[in-house]
mmCIF file of the N, C-alpha and C atoms, coordinates in Angstrom:
data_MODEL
# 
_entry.id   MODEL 
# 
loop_
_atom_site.group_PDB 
_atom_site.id 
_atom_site.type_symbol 
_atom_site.label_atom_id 
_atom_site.label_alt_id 
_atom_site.label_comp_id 
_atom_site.label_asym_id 
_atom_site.label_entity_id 
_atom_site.label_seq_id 
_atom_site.pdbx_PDB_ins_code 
_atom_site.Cartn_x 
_atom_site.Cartn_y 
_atom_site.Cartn_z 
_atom_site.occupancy 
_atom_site.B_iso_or_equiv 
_atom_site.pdbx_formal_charge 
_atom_site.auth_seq_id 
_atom_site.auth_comp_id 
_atom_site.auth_asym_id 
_atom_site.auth_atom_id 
_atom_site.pdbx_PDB_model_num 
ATOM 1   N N  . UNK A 1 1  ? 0.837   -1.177  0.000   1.00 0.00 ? 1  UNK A N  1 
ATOM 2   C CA . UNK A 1 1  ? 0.000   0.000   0.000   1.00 0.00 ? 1  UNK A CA 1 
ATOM 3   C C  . UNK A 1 1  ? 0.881   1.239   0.000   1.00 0.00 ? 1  UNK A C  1 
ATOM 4   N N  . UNK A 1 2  ? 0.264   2.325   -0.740  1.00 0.00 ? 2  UNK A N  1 
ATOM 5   C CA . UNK A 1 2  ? 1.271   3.278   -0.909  1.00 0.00 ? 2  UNK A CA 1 
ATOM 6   C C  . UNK A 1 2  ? 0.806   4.273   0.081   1.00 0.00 ? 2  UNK A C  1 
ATOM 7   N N  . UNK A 1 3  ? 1.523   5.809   0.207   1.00 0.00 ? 3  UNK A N  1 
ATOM 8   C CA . UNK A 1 3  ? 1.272   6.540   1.111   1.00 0.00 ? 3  UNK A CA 1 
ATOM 9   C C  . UNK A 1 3  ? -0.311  7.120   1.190   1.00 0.00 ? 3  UNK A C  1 
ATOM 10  N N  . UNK A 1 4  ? -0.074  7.337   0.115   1.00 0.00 ? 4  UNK A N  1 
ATOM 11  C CA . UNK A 1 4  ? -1.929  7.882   -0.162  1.00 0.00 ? 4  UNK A CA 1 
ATOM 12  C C  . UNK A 1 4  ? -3.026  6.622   0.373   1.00 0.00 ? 4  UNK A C  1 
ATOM 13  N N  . UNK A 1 5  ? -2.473  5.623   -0.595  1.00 0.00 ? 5  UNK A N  1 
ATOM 14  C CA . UNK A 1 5  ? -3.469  4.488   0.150   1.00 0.00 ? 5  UNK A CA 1 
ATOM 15  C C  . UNK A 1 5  ? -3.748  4.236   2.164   1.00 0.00 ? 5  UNK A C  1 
ATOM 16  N N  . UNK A 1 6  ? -2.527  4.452   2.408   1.00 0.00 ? 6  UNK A N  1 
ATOM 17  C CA . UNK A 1 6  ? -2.508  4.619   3.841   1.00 0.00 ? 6  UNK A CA 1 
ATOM 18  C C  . UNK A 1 6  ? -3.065  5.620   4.243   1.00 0.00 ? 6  UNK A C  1 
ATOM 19  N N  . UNK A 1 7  ? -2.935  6.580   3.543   1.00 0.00 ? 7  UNK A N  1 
ATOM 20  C CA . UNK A 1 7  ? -3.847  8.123   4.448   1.00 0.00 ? 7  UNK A CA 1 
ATOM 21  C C  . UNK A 1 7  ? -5.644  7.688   4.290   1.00 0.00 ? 7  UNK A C  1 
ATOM 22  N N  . UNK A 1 8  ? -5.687  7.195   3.235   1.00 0.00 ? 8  UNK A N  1 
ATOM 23  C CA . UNK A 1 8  ? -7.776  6.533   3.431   1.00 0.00 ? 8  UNK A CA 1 
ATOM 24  C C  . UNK A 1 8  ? -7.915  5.991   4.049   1.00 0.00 ? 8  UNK A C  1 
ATOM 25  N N  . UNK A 1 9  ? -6.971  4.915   4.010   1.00 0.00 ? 9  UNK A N  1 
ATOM 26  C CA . UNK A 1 9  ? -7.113  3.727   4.971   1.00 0.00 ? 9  UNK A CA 1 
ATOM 27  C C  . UNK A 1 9  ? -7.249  4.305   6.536   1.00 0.00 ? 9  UNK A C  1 
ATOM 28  N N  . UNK A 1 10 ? -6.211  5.452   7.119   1.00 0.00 ? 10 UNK A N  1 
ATOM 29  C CA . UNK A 1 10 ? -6.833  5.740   8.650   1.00 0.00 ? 10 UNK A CA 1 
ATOM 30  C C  . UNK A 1 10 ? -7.436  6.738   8.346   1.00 0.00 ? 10 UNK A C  1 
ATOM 31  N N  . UNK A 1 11 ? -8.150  7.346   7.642   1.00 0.00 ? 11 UNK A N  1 
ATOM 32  C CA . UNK A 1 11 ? -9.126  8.189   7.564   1.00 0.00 ? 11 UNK A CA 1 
ATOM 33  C C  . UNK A 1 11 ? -10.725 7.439   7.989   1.00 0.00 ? 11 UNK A C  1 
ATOM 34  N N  . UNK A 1 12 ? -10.287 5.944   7.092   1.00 0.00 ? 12 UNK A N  1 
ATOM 35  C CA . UNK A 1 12 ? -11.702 5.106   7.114   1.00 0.00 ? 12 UNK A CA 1 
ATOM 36  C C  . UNK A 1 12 ? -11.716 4.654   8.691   1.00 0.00 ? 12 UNK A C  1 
ATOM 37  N N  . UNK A 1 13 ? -10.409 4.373   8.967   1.00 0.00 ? 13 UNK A N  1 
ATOM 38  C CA . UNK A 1 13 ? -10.511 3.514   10.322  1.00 0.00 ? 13 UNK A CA 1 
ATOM 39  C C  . UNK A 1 13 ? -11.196 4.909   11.659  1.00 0.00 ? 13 UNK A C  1 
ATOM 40  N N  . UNK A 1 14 ? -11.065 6.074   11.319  1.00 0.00 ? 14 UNK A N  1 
ATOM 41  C CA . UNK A 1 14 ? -11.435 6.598   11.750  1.00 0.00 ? 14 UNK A CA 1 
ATOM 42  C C  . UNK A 1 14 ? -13.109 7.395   11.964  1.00 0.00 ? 14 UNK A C  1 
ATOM 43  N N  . UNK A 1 15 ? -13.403 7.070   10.574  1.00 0.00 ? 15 UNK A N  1 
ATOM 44  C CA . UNK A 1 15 ? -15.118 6.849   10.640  1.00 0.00 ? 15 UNK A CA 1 
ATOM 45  C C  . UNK A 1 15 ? -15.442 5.623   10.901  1.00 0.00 ? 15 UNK A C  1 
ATOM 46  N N  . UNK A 1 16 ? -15.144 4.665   10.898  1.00 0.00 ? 16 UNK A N  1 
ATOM 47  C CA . UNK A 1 16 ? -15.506 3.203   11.525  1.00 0.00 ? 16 UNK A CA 1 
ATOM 48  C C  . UNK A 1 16 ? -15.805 3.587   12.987  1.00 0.00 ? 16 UNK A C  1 
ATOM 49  N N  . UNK A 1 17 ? -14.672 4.335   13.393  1.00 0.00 ? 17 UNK A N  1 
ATOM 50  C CA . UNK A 1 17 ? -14.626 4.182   15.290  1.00 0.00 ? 17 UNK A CA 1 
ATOM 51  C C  . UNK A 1 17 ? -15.826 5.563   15.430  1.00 0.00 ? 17 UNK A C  1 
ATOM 52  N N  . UNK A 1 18 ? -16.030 6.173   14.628  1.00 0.00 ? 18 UNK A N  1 
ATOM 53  C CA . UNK A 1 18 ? -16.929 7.575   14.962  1.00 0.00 ? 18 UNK A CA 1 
ATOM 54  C C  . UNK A 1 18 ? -18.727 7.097   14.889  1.00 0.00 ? 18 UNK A C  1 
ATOM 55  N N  . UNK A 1 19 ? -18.323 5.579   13.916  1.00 0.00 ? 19 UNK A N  1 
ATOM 56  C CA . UNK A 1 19 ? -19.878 5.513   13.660  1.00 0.00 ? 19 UNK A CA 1 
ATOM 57  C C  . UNK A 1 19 ? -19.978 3.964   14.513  1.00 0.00 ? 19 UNK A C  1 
ATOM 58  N N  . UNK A 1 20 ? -19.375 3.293   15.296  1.00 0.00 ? 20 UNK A N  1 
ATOM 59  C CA . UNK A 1 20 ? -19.131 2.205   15.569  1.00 0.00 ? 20 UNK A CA 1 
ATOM 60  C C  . UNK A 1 20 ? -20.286 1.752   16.299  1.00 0.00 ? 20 UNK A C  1 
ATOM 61  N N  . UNK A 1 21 ? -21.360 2.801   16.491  1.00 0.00 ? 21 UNK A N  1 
ATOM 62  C CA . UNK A 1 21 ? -22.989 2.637   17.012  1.00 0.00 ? 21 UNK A CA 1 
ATOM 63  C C  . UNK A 1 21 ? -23.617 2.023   15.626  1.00 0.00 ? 21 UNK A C  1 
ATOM 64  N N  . UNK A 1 22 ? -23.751 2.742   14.446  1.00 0.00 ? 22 UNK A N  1 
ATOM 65  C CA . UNK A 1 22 ? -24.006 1.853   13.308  1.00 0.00 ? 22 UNK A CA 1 
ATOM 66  C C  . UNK A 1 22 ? -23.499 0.798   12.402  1.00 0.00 ? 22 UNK A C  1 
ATOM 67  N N  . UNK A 1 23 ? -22.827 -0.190  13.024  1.00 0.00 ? 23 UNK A N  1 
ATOM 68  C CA . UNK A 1 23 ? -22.310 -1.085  12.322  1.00 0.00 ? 23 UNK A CA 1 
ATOM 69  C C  . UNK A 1 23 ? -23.122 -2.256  11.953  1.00 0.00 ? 23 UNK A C  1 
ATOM 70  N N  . UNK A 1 24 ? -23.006 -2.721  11.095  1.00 0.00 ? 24 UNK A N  1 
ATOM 71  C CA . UNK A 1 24 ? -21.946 -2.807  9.825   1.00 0.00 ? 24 UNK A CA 1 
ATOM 72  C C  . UNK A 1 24 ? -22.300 -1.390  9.188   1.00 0.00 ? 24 UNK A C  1 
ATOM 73  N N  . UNK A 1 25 ? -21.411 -0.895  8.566   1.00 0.00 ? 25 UNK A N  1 
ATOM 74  C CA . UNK A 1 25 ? -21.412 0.144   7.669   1.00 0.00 ? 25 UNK A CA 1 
ATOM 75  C C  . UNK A 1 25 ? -21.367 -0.494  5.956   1.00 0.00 ? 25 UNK A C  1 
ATOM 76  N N  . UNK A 1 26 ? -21.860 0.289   5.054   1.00 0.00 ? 26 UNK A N  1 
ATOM 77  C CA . UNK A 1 26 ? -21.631 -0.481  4.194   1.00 0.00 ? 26 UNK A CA 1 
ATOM 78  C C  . UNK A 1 26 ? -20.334 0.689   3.425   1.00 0.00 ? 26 UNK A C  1 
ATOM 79  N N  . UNK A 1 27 ? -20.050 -0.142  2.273   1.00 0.00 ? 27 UNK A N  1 
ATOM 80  C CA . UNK A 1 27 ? -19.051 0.762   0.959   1.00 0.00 ? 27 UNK A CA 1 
ATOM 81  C C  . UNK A 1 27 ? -19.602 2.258   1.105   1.00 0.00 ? 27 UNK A C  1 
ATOM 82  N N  . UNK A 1 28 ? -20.874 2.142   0.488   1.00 0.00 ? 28 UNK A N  1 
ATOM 83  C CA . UNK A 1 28 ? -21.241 3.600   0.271   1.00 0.00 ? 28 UNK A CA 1 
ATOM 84  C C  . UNK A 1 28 ? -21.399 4.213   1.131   1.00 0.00 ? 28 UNK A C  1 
ATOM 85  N N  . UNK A 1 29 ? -21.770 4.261   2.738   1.00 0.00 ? 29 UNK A N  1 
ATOM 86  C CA . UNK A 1 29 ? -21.375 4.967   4.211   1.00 0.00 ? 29 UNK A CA 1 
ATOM 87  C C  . UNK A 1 29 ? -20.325 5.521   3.840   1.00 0.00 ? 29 UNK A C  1 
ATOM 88  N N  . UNK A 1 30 ? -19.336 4.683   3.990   1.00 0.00 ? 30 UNK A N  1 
ATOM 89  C CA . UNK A 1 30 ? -18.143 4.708   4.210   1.00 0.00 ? 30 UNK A CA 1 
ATOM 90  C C  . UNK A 1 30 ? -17.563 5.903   3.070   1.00 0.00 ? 30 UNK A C  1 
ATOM 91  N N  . UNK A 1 31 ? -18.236 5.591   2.066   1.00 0.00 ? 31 UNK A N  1 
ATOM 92  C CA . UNK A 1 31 ? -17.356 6.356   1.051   1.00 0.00 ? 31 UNK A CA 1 
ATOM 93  C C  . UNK A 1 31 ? -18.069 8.161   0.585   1.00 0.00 ? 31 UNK A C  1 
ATOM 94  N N  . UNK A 1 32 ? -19.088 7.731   1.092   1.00 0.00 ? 32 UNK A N  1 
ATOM 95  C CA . UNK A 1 32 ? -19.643 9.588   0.996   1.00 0.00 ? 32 UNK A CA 1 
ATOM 96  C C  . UNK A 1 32 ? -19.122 10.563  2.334   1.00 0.00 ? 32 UNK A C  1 
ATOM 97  N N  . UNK A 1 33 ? -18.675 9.502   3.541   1.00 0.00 ? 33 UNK A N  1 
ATOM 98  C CA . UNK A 1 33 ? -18.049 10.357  4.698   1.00 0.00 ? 33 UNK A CA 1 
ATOM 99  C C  . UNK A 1 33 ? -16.911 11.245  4.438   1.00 0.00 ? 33 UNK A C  1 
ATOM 100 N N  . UNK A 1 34 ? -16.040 9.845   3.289   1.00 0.00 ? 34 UNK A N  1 
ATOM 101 C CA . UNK A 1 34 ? -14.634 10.442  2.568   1.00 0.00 ? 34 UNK A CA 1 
ATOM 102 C C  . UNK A 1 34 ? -15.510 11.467  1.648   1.00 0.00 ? 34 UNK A C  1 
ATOM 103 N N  . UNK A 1 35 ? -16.269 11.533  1.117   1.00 0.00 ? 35 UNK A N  1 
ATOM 104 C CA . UNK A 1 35 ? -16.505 12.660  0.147   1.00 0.00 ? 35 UNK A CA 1 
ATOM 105 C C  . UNK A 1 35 ? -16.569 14.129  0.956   1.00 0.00 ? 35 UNK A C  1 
ATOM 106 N N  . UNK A 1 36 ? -17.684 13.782  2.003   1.00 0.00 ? 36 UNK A N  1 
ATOM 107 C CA . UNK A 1 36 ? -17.738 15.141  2.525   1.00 0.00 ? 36 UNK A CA 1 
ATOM 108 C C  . UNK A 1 36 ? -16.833 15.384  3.321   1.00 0.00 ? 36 UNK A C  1 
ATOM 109 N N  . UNK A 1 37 ? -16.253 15.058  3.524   1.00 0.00 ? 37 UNK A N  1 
ATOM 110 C CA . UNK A 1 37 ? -14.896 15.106  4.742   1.00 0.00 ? 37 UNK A CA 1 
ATOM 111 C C  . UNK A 1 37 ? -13.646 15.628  3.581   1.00 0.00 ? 37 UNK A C  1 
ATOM 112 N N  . UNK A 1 38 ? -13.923 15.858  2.004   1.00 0.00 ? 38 UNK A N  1 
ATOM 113 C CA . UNK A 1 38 ? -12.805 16.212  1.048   1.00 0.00 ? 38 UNK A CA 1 
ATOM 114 C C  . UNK A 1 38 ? -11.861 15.422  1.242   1.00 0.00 ? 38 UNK A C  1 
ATOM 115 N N  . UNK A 1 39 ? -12.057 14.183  1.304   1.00 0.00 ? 39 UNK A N  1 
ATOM 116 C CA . UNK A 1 39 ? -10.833 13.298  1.482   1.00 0.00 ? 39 UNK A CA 1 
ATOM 117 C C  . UNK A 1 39 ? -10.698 12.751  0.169   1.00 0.00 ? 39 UNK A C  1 
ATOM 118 N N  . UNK A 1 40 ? -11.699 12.404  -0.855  1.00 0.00 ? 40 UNK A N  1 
ATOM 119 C CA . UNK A 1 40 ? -11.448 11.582  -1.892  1.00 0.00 ? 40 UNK A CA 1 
ATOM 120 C C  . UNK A 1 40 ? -12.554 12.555  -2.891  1.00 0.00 ? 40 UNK A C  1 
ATOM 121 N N  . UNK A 1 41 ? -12.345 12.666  -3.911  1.00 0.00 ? 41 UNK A N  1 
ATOM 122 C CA . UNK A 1 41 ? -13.648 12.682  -5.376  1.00 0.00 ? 41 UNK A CA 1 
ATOM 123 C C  . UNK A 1 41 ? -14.770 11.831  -4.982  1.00 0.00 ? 41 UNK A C  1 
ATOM 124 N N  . UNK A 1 42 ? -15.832 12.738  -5.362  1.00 0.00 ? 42 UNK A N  1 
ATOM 125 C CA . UNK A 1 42 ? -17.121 11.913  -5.692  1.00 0.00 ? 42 UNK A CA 1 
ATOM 126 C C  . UNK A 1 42 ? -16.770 11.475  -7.295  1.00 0.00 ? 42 UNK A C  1 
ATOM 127 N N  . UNK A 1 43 ? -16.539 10.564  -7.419  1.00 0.00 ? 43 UNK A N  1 
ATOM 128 C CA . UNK A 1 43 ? -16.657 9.758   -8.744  1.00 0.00 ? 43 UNK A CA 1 
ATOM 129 C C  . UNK A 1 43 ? -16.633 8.149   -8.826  1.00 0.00 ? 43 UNK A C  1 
ATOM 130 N N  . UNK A 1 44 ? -17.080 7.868   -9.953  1.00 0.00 ? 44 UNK A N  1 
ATOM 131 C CA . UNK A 1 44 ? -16.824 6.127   -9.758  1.00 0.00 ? 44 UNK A CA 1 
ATOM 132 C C  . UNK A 1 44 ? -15.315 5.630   -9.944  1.00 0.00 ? 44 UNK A C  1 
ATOM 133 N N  . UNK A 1 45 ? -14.422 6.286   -10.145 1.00 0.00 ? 45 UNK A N  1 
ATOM 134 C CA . UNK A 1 45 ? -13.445 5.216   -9.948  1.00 0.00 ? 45 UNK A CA 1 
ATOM 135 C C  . UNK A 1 45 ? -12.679 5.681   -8.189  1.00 0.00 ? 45 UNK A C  1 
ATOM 136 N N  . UNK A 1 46 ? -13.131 6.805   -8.100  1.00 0.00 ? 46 UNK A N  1 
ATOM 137 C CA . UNK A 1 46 ? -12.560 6.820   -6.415  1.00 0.00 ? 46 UNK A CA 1 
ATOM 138 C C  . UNK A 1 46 ? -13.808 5.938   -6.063  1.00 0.00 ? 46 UNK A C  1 
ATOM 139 N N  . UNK A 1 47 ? -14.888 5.637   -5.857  1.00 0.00 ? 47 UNK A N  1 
ATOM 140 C CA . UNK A 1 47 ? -15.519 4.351   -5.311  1.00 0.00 ? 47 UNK A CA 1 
ATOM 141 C C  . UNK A 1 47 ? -14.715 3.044   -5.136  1.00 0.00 ? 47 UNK A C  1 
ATOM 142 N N  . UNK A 1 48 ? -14.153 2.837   -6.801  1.00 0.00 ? 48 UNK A N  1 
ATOM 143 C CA . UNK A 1 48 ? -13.959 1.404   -7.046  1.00 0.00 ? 48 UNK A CA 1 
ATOM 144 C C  . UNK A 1 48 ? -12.865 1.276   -6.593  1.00 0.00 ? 48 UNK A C  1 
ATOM 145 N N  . UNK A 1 49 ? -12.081 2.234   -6.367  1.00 0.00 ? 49 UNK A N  1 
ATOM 146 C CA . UNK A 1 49 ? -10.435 2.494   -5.834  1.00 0.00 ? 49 UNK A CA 1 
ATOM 147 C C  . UNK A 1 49 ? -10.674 2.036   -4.332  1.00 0.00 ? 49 UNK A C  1 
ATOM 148 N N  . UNK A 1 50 ? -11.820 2.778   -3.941  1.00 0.00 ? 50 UNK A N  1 
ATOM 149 C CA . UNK A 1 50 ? -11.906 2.945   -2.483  1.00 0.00 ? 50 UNK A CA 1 
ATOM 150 C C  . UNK A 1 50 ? -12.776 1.132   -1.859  1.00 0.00 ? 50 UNK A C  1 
ATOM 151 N N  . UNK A 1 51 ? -13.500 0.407   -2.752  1.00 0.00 ? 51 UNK A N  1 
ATOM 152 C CA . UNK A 1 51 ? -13.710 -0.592  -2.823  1.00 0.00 ? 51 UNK A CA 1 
ATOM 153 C C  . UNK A 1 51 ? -12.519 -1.997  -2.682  1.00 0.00 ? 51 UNK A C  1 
ATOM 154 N N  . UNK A 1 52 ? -12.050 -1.414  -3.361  1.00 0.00 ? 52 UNK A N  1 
ATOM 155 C CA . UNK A 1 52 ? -10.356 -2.426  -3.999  1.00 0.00 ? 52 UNK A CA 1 
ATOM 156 C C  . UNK A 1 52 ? -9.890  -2.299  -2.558  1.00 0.00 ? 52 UNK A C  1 
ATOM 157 N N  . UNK A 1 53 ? -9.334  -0.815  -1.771  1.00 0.00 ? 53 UNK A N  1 
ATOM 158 C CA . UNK A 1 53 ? -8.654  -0.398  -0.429  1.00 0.00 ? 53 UNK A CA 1 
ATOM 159 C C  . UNK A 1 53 ? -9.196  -1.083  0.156   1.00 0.00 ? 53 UNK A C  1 
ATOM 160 N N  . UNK A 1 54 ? -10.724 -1.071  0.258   1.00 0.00 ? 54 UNK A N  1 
ATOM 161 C CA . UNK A 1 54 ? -10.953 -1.518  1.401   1.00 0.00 ? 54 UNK A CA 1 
ATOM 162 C C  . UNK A 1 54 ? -10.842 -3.077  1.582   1.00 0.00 ? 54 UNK A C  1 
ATOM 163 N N  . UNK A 1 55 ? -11.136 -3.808  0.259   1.00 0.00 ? 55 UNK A N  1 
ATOM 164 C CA . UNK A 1 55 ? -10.459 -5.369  0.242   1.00 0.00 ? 55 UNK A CA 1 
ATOM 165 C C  . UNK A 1 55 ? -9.169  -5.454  0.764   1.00 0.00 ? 55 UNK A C  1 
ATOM 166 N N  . UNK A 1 56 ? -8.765  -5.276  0.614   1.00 0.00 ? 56 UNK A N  1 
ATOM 167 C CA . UNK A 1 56 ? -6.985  -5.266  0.561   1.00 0.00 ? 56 UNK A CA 1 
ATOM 168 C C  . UNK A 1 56 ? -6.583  -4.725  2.432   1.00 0.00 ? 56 UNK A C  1 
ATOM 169 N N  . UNK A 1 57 ? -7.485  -3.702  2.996   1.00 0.00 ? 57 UNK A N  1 
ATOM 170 C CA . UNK A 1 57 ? -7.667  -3.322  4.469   1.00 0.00 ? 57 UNK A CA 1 
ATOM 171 C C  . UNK A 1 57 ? -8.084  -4.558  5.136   1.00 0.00 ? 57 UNK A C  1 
ATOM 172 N N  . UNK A 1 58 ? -9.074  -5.044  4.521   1.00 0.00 ? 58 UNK A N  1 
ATOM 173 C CA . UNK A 1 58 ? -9.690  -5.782  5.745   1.00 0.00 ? 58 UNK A CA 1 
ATOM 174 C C  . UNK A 1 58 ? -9.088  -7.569  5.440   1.00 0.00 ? 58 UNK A C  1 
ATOM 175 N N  . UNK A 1 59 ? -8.230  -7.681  4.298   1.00 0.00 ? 59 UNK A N  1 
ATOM 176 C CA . UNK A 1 59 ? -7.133  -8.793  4.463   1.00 0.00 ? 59 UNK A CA 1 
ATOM 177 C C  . UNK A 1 59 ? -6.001  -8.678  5.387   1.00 0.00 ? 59 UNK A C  1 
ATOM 178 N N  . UNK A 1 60 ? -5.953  -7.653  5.095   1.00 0.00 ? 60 UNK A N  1 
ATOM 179 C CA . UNK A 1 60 ? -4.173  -7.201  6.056   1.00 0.00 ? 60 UNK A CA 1 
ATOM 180 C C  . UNK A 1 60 ? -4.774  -6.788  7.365   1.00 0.00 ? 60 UNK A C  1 
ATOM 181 N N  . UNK A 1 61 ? -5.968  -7.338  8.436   1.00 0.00 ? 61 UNK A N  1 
ATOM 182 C CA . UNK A 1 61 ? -6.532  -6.714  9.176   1.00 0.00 ? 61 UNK A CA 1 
ATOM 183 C C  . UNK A 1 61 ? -6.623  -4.813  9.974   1.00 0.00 ? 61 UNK A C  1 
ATOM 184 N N  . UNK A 1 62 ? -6.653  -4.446  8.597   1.00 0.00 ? 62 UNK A N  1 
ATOM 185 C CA . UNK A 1 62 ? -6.289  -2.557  9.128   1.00 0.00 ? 62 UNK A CA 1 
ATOM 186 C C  . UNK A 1 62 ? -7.683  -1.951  9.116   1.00 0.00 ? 62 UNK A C  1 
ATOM 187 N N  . UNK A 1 63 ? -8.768  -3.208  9.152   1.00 0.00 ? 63 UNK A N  1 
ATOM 188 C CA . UNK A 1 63 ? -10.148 -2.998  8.951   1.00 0.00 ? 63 UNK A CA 1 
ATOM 189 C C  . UNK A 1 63 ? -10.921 -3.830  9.731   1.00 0.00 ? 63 UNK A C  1 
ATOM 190 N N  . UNK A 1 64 ? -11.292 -3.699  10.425  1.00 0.00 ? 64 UNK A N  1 
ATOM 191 C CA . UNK A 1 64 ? -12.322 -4.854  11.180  1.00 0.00 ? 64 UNK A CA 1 
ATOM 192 C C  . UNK A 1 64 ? -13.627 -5.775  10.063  1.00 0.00 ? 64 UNK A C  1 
ATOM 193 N N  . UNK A 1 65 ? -13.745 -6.578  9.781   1.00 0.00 ? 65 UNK A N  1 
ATOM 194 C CA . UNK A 1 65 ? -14.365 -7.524  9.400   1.00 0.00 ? 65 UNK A CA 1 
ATOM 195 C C  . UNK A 1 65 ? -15.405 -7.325  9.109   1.00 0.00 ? 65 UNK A C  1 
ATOM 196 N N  . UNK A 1 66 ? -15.912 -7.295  11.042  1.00 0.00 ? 66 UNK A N  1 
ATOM 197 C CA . UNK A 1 66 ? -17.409 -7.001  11.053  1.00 0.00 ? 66 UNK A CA 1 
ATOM 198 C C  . UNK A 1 66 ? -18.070 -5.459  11.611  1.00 0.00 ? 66 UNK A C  1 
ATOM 199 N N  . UNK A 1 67 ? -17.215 -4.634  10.636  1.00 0.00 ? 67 UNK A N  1 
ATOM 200 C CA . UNK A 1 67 ? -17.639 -2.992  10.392  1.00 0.00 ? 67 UNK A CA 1 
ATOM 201 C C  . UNK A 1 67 ? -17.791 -2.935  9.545   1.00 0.00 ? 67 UNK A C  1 
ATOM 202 N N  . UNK A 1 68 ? -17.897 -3.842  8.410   1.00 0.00 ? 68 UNK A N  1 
ATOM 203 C CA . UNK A 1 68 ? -18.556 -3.636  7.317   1.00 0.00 ? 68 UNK A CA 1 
ATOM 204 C C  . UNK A 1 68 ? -19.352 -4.420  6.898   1.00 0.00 ? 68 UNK A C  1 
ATOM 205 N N  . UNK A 1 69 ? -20.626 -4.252  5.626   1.00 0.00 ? 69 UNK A N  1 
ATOM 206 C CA . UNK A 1 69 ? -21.591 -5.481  5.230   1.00 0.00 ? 69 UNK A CA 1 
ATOM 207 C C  . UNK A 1 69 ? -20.447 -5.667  3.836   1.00 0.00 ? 69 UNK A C  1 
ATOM 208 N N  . UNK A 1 70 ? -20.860 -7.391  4.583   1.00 0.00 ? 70 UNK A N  1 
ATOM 209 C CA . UNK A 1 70 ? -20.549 -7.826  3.023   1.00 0.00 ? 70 UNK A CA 1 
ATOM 210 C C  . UNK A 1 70 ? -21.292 -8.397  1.762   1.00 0.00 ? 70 UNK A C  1 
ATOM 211 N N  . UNK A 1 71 ? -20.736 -7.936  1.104   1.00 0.00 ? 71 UNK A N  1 
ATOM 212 C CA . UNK A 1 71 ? -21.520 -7.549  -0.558  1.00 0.00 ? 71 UNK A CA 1 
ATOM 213 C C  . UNK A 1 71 ? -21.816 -9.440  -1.015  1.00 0.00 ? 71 UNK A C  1 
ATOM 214 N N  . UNK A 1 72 ? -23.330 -9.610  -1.452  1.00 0.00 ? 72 UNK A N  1 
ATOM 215 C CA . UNK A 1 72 ? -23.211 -10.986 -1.916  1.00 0.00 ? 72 UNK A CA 1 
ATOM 216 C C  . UNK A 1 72 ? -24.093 -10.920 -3.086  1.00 0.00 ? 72 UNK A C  1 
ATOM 217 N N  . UNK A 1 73 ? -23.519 -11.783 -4.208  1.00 0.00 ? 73 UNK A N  1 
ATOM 218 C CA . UNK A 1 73 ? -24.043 -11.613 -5.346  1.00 0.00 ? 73 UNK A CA 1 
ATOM 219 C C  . UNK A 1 73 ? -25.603 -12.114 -5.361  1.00 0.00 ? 73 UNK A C  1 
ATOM 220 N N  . UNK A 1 74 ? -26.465 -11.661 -5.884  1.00 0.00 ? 74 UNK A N  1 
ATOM 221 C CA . UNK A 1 74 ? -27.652 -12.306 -6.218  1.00 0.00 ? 74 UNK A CA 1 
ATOM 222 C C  . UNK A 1 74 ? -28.053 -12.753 -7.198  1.00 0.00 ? 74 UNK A C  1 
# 
């Protein structure tokens, strides 16, 4: 993970712990907080970027598991 990737990454870990009354949070929680907070673009590839991070967070445990819903195909 690069530096930038690390700065979302405790940005997120830090709305996780702010909203940790509403958990699971889902992607899109998570990712309009970074919007209004000017942390990331509202656009779809900062989503899918921020989607990818957060896979890659919650392998390397820098994400708790069960703070987020997980996505299941239908």
């Amino acid at each position: 993970m690069n530096e930038k990737s690390l700065e979302t990454v405790h940005a997120v870990q830090n709305i996780i712990e702010e909203l940790n009354d509403y958990w699971p949070l889902t992607l899109r929680q998570i990712y309009y907080q970074l919007v209004a907070a000017l942390i990331i673009e509202n656009n779809i590839s900062q989503y899918q970027r921020l989607s990818r991070l957060l896979s890659q967070a919650r392998l390397k445990g820098l994400v708790p598991w069960e703070a987020m819903e997980v996505a299941t195909a239908e």
